[in-house]
C-alpha angles and dihedrals in degrees: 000000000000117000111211133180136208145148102257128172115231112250105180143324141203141162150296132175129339098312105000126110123206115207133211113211154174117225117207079227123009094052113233127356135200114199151140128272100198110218091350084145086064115118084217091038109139082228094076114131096004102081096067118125107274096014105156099207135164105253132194117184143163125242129202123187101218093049129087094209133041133237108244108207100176142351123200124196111236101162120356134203086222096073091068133074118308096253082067108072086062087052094047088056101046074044090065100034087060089046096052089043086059106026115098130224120261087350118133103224103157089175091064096047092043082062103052089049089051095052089043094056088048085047086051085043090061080245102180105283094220094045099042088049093049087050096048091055091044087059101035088056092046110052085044085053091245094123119087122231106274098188109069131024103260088218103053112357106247114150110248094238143043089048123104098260098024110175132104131243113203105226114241087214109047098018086240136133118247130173122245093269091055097042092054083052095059094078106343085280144073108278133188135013123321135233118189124212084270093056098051076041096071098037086054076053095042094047088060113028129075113238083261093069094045076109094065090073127071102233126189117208083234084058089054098041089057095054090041093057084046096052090048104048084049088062107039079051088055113027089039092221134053120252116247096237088058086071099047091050097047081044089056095051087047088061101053 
């Protein structure tokens, strides 16, 4: 059996046996990758530290053709979630939860794993948590085509701002962003969710701006609620169901 090697990012684990781990991961060049992580349950398991969501570790593995998992031989922590602040950990696992809904198996896509590793090093960085989440799902829907188009109304072209009443409303029937005359026009009222000038503000900066400079714009939390609700609504529209980590983490902002 061949023996590569690769930097990955963790996605998820469970078990196996009585003391195995299998591990979910994303390779930088061979797309996502299911294999077993002998005696990673082990209190003594040369695996310790390196199996958390959004891990970015140094993997070597063997790959059999014939064989549906991979033998993981050894996983080496290069960055961890766990060296940030402590509302981290929960983000790097709704992180790698996205990333495992939209990775392919077995698929090179070195942009999607450049992304995760960014948002892991702001995440590192103590990068703002809302912000830096609202950014990782910007760009996950995006590059899965998910996203709609922000800068010009989909029904009649007009540019979302520099006009009066510049903002966006996603319609509930095409998934597409419209401006306010065309969303009145929809059903002689105002339909879908809506997105202020604040709102299109942060995805221009997102666009262009790497998750590191997410400080460099003045967010509100109204600016980032209302990108959440969008986000949300745009993958429970795709994906037909809502992640798990989606309601810890709602749970957690409940508590506070």
């Amino acid at each position: 059996m061949p023996l590569y090697t690769a930097d990955a990012l963790v996605l998820r684990t469970y078990k196996l046996g009585e003391a195995d781990r299998i591990v979910v991961f994303l390779t930088s060049d061979r797309g996502k990758k299911r294999g077993v992580a002998k005696s990673a349950r082990r209190p003594r398991s040369r695996f310790v530290g390196a199996l958390e969501p959004l891990t970015h570790v140094r993997v070597a593995y063997f790959e059999k053709e014939t064989r549906e998992l991979v033998g993981l031989n050894y996983a080496e922590p290069v960055r961890s979630p766990l060296s940030g602040p402590g509302e981290s950990v929960s983000h790097a696992s709704y992180f790698a939860e996205l990333l495992d809904e939209w990775a392919q198996a077995d698929d090179p896509n070195e942009t999607l794993f450049r992304l995760g590793a960014s948002v892991l090093d702001a995440l590192a960085e103590g990068v703002d948590i809302e912000g830096l989440a609202r950014y990782f799902e910007y760009w996950l829907l995006r590059l899965q085509g998910v996203y709609p188009p922000h800068l010009v109304c989909h029904r009649c072209g007009q540019r979302f701002t520099g006009v009066p009443e510049a903002g966006a409303w996603l319609s509930p029937l095409d998934g597409v962003l419209t401006c306010a005359t065309c969303a009145d026009g929809l059903a002689g009222h105002r339909m879908g969710t809506p997105l202020s000038p604040g709102a299109l503000a942060f995805l221009a900066h997102a666009r262009a701006r790497g998750p590191l400079e997410l400080g460099d714009l003045s967010r509100s939390s109204g600016v980032l609620a209302e990108l959440e609700t969008l986000h949300r609504a745009l993958m429970v529209r795709h994906l037909e169901r809502e992640l798990r980590s989606t309601r810890v983490l709602q749970a957690i902002k409940r508590g506070h």
